[in-house]
Structures are given as C-alpha cells and as structure tokens.
C-alpha positions as CSV (number, residue, x, y, z in Angstrom):
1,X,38.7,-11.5,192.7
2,X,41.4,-9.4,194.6
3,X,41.9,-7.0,191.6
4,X,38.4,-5.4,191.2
5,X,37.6,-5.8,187.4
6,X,38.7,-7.3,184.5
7,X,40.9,-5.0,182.4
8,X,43.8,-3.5,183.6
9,X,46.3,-0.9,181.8
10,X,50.1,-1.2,183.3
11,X,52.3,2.3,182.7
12,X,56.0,2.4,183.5
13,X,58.4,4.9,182.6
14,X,61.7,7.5,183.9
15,X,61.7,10.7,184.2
16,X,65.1,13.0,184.0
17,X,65.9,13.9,187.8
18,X,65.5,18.0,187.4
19,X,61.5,16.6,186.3
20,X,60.8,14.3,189.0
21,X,59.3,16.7,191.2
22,X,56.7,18.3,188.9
23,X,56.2,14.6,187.6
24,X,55.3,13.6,190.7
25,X,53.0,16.7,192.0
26,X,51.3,16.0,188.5
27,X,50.6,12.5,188.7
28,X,49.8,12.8,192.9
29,X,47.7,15.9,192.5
30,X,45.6,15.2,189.2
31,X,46.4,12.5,186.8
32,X,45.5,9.5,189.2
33,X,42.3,10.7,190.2
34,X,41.6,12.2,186.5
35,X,42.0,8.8,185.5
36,X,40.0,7.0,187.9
37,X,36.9,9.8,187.5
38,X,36.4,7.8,183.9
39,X,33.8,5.9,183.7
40,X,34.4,1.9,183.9
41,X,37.9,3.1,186.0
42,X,37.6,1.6,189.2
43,X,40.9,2.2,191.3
44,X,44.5,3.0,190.3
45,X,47.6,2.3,192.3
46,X,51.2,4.3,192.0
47,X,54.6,2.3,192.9
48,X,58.1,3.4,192.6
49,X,60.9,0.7,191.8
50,X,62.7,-0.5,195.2
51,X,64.7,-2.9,192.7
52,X,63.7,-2.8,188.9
53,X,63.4,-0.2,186.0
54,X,61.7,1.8,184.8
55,X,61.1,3.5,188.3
56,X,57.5,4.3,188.3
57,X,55.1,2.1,187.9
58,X,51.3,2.4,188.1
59,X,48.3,-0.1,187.6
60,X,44.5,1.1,186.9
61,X,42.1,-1.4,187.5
62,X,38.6,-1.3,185.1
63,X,35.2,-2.9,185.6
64,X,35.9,-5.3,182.3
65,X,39.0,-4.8,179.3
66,X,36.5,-3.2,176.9
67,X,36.6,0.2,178.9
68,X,40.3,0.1,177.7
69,X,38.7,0.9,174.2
70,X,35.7,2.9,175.3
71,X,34.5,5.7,173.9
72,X,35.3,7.4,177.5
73,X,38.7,6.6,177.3
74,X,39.3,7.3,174.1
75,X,38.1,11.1,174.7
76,X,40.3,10.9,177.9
77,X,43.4,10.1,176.0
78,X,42.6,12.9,173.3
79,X,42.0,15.7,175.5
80,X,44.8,15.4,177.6
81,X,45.7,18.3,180.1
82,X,47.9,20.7,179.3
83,X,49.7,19.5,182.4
84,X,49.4,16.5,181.2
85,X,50.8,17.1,177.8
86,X,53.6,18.3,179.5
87,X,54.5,15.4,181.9
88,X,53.6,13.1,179.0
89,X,56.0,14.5,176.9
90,X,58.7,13.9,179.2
91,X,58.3,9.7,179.4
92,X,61.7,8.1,178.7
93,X,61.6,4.4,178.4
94,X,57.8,4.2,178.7
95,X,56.0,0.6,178.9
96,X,52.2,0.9,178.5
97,X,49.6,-2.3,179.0
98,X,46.2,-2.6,178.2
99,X,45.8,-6.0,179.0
100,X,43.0,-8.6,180.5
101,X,43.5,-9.8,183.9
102,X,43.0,-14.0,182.8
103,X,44.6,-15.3,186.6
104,X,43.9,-14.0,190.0
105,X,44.2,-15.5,193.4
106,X,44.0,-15.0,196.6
107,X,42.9,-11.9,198.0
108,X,44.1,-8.0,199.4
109,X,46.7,-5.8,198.2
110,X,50.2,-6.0,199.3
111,X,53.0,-2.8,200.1
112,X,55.2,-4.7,198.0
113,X,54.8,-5.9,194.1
114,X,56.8,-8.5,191.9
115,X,56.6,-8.1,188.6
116,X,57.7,-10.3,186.2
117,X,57.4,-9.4,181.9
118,X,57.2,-12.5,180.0
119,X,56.9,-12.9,176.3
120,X,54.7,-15.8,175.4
121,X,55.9,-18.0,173.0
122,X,54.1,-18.4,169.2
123,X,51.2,-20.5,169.7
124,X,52.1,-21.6,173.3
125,X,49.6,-19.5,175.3
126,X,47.1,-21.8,176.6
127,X,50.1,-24.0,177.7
128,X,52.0,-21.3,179.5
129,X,48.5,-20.0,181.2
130,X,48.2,-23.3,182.5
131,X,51.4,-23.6,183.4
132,X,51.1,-20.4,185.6
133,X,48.0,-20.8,186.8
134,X,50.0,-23.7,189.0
135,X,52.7,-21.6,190.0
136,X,50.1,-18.3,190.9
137,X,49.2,-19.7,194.3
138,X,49.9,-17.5,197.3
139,X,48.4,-19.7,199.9
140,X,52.0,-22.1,199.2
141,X,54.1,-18.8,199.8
142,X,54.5,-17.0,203.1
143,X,54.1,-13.0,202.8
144,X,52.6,-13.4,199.6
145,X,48.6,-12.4,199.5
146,X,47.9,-12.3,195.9
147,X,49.0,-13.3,192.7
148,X,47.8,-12.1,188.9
149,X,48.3,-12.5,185.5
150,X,48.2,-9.9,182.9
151,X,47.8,-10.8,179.0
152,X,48.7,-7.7,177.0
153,X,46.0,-6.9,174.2
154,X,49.2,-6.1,171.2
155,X,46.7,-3.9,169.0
156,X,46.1,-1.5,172.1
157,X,49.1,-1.5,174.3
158,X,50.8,1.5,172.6
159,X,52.9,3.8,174.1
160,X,51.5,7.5,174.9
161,X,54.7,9.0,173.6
162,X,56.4,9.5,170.1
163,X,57.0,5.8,170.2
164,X,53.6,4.7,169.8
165,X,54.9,4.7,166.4
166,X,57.7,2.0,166.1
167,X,56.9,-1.8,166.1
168,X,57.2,-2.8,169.5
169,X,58.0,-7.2,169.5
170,X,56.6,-6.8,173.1
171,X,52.9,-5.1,172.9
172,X,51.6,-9.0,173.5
173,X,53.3,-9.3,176.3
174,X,52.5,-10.7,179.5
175,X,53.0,-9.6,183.5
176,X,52.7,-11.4,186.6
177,X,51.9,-9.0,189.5
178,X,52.9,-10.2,192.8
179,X,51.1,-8.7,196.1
180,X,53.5,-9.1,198.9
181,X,53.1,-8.1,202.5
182,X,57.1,-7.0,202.4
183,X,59.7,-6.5,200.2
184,X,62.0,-9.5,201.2
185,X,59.1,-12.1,200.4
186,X,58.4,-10.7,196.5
187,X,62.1,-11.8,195.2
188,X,61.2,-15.6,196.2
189,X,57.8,-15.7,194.9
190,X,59.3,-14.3,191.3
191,X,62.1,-16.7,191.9
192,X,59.9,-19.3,191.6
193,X,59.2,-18.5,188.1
194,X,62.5,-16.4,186.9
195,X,64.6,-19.1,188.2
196,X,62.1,-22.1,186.7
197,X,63.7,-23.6,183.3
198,X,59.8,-23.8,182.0
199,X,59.8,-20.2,182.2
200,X,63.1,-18.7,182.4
201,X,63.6,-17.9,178.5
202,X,60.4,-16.4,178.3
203,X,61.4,-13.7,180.8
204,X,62.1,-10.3,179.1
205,X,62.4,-8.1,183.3
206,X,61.5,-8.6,186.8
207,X,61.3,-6.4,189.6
208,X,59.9,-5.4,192.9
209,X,58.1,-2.2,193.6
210,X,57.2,-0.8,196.7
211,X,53.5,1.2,196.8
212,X,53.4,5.2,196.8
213,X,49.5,5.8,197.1
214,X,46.3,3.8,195.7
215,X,42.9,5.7,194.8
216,X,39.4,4.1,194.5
217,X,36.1,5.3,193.0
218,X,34.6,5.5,196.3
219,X,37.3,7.8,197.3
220,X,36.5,10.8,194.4
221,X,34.6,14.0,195.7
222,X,31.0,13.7,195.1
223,X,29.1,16.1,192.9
C-alpha cells in the first residue's frame, strides 16, 4: 500500500496573513514531528494550496484508524502546547478528518496532490466505493503515481477549534487524494471524476496542492 497504514487524519485550514509566519515556524519546527512522535503515527506530510482553499493542508498517516481514538492520541489532543494552543486558536475555516483509508493504488508519493471532497449519498456507499475503485487507477493516467480514498469516520472528525461544536452535514465525508509527479497532471486525473455525471453532484471542493515537507518515524531523534 503506498500510504503506510490504515487511518489517516486530513487538517486544512487559513490563517490571517500577519500569523502565517509564526503558523508556519510552529507547525515546521514542532507540531509535525510532535505529532508523528505518537505512538501508532507513522509519517505526516505538509502541502500548501497551488489552486484550492483552505491553503494548508496536511495528512498524518497511522499504523490502523483505531490510533485515531487511542488513548495516545487522546492525551496528545488534551495537553496541547502552549504553542500549540496558540496557533490552534488562530484556525479560520478549519476541515479536520479522521478517516480510514478503504482505496489505495499504485505506489510512491507525488510533489503534487488532487484532492477531491465528496459527500456520499444516504445509503449509496458501497455503490459509490465501487464506483471509485474503477476510476482510482493511476497506471491509465500519465504523471499520476498513486491514487486513495479517504472515508471520514462522522463521530470523530471534529474540528480542533470552537467549531467542534456546531453540526457539521460534512464529518462523513469522503476525499480522494491524488499523488501526482506535477502539478499540470493532478487537474486531469480529478477531472476524471469532477467532471463525471456519476459523481459530479456529490462533489462539495477540489483542489491541487503542492508538498511543503513530509516527516517519517524513522526520521525522529533517537533516545
């Protein structure tokens, strides 16, 4: 399997301008590597939108979805930094995913990711899995090296910020991730599916993303 694991959570969000930079220093300089340091984490990756909101957009990969709910994480998320209580604070528009990974082929990890948001229909998703399953083939696509599916857990994928609070119609939702080798091959592979009439009114965004910086276990200081 290209993406190492099973479970995967998805954050998005902006940040005002006069933030960015501590935002960034935060998230480069602890919150990646804090993250991946739990255990069951296996690798995160960091992406900033080349067409597609929110801007940033990052993707940690875990050894199987439970350790999305695992008493690790859950200590994690309640004794945040104080950095991080700061940074956190300052999410606008923030998506957050804890989702299974039910569809990946082919295999690497591409500069470039398409992502595309869909919202299943009521008692449809076994049809629409298969359905993408067909179209998540990256051997038919030149510059395209992977392709994944993300199904949203709706209980757990809650916002970090004050909105955690508000019903959210889109917690179940679903993501197709796109590795692409550059960013002019990623619009045509999510083409095939934004601009499918099978799919096309299930599809809430799309975008393409180009990769800041990845992080592995095997790359965390030892002792």
């Amino acid at each position: 399997m290209p993406i190492a694991g099973q479970g995967m959570l998805l954050t998005s969000m902006d940040v005002d301008a006069h933030d960015e930079a501590e935002f960034n220093r935060w998230y480069d300089r602890e919150h990646l590597e804090e993250r991946v340091a739990i255990d069951g984490f296996l690798e995160a990756r960091r992406y900033v939108a080349h067409d597609g909101k929110p801007k940033y957009l990052s993707l940690y990969s875990t050894a199987t979805f439970d350790v999305l709910d695992s008493p690790a994480y859950r200590k994690a998320l309640a004794n945040q930094t104080d950095w991080s209580k700061a940074n956190i604070a300052r999410f606008k528009n923030m998506i957050r995913g804890v989702a299974r990974i039910t569809i990946s082929r082919g295999v690497g990890r591409g500069a470039t990711l398409g992502i595309i948001r869909l919202r299943p229909p009521a008692n449809g998703a076994d049809k629409l899995r298969a359905a993408l399953r067909e179209q998540l083939d990256p051997s038919a696509q030149d510059g395209i090296i992977s392709m994944h599916l993300l199904e949203n857990d709706p209980d757990l994928s809650k916002p970090l910020t004050s909105d955690a609070a508000k019903p959210d119609p889109g917690a179940g939702d679903w993501f197709v991730l796109i590795d692409a080798t550059d960013l002019n091959a990623a619009p045509a592979a999510s083409a095939r599916i934004t601009d499918n009439a099978a799919f096309k009114p299930l599809v809430v965004t799309h975008g393409v993303y180009r990769l800041l910086w990845d992080i592995a276990k095997s790359d965390l200081p030892h002792g």
